[in-house]
C-alpha positions as CSV (number, residue, x, y, z in Angstrom):
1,X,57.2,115.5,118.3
2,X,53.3,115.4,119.2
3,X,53.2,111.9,119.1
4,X,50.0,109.9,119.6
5,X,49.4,106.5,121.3
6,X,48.3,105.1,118.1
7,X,51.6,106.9,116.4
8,X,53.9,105.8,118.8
9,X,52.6,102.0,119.1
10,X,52.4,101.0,115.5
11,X,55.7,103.2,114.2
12,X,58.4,103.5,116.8
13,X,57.4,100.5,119.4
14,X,59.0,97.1,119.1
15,X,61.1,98.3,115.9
16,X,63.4,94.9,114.2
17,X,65.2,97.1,112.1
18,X,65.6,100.6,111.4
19,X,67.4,101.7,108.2
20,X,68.4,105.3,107.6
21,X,68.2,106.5,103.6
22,X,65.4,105.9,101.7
23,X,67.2,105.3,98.5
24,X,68.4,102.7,96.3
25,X,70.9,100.4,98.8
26,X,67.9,101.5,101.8
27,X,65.0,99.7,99.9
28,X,67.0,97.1,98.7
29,X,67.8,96.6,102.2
30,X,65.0,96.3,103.7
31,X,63.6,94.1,101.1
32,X,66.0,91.8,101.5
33,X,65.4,91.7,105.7
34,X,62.1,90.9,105.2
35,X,62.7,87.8,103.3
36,X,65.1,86.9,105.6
37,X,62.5,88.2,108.7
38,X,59.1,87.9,107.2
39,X,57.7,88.9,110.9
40,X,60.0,91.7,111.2
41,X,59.1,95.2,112.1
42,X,61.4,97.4,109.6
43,X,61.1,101.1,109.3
44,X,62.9,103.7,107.2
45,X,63.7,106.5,108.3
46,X,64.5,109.4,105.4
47,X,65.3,112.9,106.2
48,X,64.2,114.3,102.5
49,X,60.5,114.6,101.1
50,X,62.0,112.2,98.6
51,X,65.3,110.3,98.7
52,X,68.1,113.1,99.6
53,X,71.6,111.7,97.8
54,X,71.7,110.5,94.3
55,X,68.8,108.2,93.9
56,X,66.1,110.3,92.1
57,X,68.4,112.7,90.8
58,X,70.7,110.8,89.1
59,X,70.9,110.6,85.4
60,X,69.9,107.5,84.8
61,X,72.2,105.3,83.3
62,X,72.5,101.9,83.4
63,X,76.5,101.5,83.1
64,X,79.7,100.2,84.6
65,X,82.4,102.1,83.6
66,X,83.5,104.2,80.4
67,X,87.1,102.6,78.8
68,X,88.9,106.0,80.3
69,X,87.0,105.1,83.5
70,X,88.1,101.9,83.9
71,X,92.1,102.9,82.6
72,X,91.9,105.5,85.6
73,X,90.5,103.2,88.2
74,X,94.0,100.4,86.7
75,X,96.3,103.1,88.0
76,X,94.5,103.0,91.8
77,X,93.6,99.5,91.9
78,X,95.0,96.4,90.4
79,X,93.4,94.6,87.6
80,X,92.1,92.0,89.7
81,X,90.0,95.2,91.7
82,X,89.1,96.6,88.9
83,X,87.4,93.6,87.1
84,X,86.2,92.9,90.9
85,X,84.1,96.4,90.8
86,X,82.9,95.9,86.8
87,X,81.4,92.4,88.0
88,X,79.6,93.9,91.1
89,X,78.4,96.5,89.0
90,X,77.4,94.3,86.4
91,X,76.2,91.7,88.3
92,X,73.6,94.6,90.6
93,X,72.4,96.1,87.0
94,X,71.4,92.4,86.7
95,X,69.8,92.2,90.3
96,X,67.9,95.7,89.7
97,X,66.7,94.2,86.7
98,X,65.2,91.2,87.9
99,X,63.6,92.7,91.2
100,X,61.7,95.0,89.2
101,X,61.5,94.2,85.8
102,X,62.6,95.4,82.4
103,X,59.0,97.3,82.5
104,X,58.9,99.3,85.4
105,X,62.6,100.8,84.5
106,X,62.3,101.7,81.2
107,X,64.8,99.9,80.9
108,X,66.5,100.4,76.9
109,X,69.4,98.9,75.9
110,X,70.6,101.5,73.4
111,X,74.3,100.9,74.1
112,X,76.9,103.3,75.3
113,X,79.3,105.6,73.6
114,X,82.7,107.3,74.6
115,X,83.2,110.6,72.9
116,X,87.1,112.2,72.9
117,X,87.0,116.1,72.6
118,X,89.8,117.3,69.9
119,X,91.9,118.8,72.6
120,X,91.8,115.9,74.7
121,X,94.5,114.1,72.4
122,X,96.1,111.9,74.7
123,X,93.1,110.3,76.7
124,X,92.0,109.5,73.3
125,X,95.2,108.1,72.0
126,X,95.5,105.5,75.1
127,X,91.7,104.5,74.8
128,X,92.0,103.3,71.5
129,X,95.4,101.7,71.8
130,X,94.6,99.8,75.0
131,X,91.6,98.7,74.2
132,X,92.4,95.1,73.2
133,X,94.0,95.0,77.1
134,X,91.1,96.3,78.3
135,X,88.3,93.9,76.1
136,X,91.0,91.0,77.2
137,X,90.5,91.8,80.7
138,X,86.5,92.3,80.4
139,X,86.4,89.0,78.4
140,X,85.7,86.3,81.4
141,X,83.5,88.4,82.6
142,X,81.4,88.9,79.2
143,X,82.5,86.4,77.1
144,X,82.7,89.1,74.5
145,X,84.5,91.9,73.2
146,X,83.2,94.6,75.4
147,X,84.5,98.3,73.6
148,X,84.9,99.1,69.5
149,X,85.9,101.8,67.9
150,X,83.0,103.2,66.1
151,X,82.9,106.5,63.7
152,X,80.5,108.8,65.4
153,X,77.0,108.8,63.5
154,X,75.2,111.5,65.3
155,X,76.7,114.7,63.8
156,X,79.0,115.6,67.0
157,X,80.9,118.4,66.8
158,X,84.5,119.7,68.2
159,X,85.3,115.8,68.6
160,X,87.8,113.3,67.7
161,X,86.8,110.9,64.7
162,X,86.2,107.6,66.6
163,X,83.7,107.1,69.7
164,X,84.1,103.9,71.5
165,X,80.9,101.8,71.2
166,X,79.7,99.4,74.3
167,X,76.7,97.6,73.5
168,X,76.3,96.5,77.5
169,X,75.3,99.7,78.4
170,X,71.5,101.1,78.9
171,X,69.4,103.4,80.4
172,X,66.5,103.9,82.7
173,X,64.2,106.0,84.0
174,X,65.2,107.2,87.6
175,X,61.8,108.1,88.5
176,X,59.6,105.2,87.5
177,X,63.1,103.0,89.4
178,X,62.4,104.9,92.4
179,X,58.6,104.6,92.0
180,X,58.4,101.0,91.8
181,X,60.8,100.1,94.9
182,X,58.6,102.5,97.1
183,X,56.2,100.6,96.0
184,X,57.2,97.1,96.2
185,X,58.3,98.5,100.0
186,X,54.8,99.5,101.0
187,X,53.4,96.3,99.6
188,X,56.1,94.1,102.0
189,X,54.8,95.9,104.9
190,X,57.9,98.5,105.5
191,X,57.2,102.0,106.4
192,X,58.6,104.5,105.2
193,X,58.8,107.9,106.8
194,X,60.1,110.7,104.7
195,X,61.5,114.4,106.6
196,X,62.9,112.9,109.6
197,X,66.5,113.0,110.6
198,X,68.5,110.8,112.7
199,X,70.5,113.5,114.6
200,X,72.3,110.7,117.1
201,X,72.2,107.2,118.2
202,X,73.5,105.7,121.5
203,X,73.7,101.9,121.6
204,X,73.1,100.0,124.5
205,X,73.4,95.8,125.4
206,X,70.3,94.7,123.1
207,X,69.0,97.9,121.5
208,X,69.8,100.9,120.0
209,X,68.5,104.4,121.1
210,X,67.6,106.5,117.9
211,X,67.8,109.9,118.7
212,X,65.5,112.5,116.0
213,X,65.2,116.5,116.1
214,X,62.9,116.8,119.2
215,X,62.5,112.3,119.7
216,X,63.9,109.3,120.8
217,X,63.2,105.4,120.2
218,X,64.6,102.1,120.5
219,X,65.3,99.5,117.5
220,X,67.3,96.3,117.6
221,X,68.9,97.0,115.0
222,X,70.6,100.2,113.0
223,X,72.0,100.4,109.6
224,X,72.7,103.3,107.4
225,X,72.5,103.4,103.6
226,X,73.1,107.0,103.6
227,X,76.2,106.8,100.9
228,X,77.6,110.9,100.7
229,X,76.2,111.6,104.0
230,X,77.5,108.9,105.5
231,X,80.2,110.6,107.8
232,X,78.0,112.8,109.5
233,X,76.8,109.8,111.5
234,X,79.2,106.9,110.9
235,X,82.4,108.4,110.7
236,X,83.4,106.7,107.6
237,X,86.0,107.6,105.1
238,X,83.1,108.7,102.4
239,X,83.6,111.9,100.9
240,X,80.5,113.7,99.4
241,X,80.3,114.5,95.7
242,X,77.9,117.1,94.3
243,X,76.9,116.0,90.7
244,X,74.7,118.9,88.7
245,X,72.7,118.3,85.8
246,X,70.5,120.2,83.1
247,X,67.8,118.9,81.1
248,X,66.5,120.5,78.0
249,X,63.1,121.2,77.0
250,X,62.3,118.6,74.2
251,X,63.4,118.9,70.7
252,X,61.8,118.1,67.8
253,X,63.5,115.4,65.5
254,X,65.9,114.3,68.2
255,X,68.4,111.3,66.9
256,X,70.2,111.5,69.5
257,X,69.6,107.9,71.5
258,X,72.2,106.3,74.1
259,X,74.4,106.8,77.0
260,X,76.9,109.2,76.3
261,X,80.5,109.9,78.2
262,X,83.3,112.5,78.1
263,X,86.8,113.2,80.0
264,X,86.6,110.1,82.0
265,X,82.8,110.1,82.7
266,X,83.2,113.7,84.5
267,X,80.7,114.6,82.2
268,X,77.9,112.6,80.6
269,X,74.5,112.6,78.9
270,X,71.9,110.7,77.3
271,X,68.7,111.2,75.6
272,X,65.0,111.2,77.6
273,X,61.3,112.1,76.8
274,X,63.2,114.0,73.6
275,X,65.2,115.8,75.6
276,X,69.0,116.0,76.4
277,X,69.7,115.8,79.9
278,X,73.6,116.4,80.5
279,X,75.5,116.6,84.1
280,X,79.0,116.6,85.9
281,X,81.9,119.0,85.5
282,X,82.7,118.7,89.3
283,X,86.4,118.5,88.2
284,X,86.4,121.8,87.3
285,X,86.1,122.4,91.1
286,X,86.6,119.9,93.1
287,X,86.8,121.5,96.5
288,X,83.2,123.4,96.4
289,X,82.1,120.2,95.2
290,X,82.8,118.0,98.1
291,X,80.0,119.5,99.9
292,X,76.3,118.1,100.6
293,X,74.8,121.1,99.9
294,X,72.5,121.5,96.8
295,X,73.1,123.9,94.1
296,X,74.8,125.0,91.0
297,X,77.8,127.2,90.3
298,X,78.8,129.4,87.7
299,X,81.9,127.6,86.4
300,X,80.2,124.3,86.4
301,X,76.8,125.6,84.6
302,X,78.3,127.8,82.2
303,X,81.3,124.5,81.0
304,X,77.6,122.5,80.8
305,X,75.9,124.8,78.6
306,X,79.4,125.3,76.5
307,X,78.9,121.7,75.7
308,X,75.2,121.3,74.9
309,X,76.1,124.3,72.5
310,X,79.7,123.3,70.6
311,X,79.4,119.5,70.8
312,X,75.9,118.2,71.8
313,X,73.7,120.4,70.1
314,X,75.5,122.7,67.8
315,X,73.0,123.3,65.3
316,X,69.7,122.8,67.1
317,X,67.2,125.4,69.0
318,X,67.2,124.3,72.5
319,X,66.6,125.4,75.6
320,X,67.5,124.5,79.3
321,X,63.9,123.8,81.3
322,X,65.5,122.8,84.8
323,X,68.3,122.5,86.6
324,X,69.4,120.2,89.7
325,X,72.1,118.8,91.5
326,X,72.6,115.4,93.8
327,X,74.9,114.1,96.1
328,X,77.3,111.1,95.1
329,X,79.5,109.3,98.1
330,X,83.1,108.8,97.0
331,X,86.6,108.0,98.9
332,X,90.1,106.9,98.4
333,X,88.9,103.8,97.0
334,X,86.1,102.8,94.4
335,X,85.3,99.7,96.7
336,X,81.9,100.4,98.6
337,X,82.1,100.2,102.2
338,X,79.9,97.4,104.0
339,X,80.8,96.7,107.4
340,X,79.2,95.8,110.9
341,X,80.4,99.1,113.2
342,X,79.6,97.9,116.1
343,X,76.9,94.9,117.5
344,X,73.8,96.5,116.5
345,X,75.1,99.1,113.9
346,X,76.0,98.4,110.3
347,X,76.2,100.6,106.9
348,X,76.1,100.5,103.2
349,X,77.8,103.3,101.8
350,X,80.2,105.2,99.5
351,X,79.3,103.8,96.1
352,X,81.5,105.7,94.3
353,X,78.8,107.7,91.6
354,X,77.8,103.7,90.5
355,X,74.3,103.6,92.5
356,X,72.3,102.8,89.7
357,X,74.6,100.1,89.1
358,X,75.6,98.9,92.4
359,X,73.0,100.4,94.6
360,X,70.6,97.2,94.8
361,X,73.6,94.7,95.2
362,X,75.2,96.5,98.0
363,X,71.5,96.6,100.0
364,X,70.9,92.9,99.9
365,X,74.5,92.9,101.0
366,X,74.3,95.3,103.6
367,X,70.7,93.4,104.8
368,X,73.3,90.1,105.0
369,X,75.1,91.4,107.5
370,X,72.5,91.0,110.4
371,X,72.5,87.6,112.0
């Protein structure tokens, strides 16, 4: 790097705290050191021209688990886990809420649905007949039943009779989150710089050496919020999970208005500027999924479009305006991993496809580590 005087004093000189991942858990991380250090030198450090996971290509919704969601996790983790994860997810929605303000999300709490396809008999059957269990183990958490059994009112097709209805659930708009953070960051004096990867670190007794493409600098401290990327540097147990998503151009007379989830929340979609956005399918192919590339795929593209057409939108004119894809961190458990790796290094990562939800929570957590 061509580095200045002036470039080299005020960015990489006498650095507190150096965070890699410019995302959700990254901001909230570094807004949470500088309460705790208001005289702190923090720097970001982001390899993407804009956040490179999940963070501004996720699809917004402000949730905690579908009913078949949380009956998949029960046969992973015990109950005590499971209502564990609902109330950190609850409780970071909460957190994201009141750093930033109903406002600057978009924040609308139009409730969440659960559709069952007609071929999918059986998830559908143990939905609705455990759903008491589930409400009962939701209910000192909420106070309230959390799932019903509603009949579907938006003209659905190719599904089974009942949706389950959860009034807790919302949606934002992943942009104007992102938006806001950055700026709160820029206002708190962190800086932020975007395209540059951390390729390496070495730590020594009171620092830690940052290695970039063609540059290296010291900082006191590391940490990584870099969720599916996070064994390329860490060597944690996170696997990467490519999510892809379409969005339609918008349609006129659109009733369609919630949060919407199918076969365990592999697939999901939601309404937005009149528009259907609609992504997942990654269990059609799991293995080219686990990859941080970007991209679509055939299989995966042509089961999304199947469902905009036969169930979402079966007798509307649509069409598909863009198409993207983000990267999720996942692993053997749904437990996100913050730890202190070694005196100087810590991480914040593998939040299990739950960023929106968790994402801000497990930043001021990660920013708690540092003594």
């Amino acid at each position: 790097m061509n580095l200045s005087y002036w470039e080299l004093k005020n960015w990489f000189t006498d650095v507190d705290f150096t965070i890699v991942g410019s995302g959700i858990v990254g901001l909230h991380c570094a807004l949470t050191l500088r309460e705790r250090f208001p005289g702190s030198k923090i720097l970001i450090l982001e390899k993407g021209v804009l956040p490179q996971g999940a963070s501004t290509k996720n699809a917004g919704f402000a949730c905690f688990g579908s009913i078949s969601e949380i009956l998949d996790d029960l046969k992973s983790h015990s109950e005590q886990e499971v209502l564990q994860l609902i109330q950190k997810r609850w409780n970071g929605l909460q957190l994201l809420r009141k750093n930033l303000g109903d406002t600057q999300l978009d924040f609308k709490p139009y409730g969440g649905y659960e559709l069952y396809l007609k071929d999918d008999e059986s998830t559908y059957a143990e939905c609705l007949q455990k759903l008491p269990l589930i409400n009962d183990l939701l209910k000192p958490l909420f106070r309230t039943d959390v799932f019903t059994k509603e009949v579907d009112r938006f003209a659905f097709q190719g599904i089974q009779d009942y949706v389950v209805f959860n009034p807790f659930e919302a949606q934002i708009d992943t942009g104007k989150m992102m938006h806001a953070l950055l700026q709160k960051a820029i206002v708190n004096d962190i800086l932020i710089l975007n395209q540059v990867a951390v390729t390496s670190y070495i730590e020594k007794e009171d620092t830690v050496t940052v290695a970039l493409t063609d540059f290296t600098f010291s900082t006191k401290k590391l940490l990584f919020a870099t969720n599916g990327f996070a064994s390329q540097l860490t060597n944690n147990q996170v696997k990467p999970a490519r999510a892809q998503v379409v969005i339609t151009e918008p349609i006129l007379n659109l009733d369609i208005k919630g949060t919407f989830h199918l076969d365990k929340g592999y697939y999901y979609f939601r309404n937005i500027d009149n528009r259907i956005l609609l992504g997942g399918g990654r269990n059609l192919a799991f293995e080219t999924e686990t990859t941080t590339e970007m991209g679509q795929t055939e299989i995966i593209q042509n089961r999304l479009e199947q469902l905009l057409k036969e169930v979402i939108l079966p007798n509307t004119e649509y069409t598909i305006a863009h198409r993207w894809s983000g990267i999720m961190g996942l692993g053997s458990s749904k437990n996100p991993i913050v730890e202190q790796l070694s005196d100087h290094v810590y991480c914040g990562v593998r939040l299990g496809g739950m960023g929106v939800a968790i994402g801000s929570l497990i930043g001021k957590e990660l920013a708690d580590l540092v003594q």
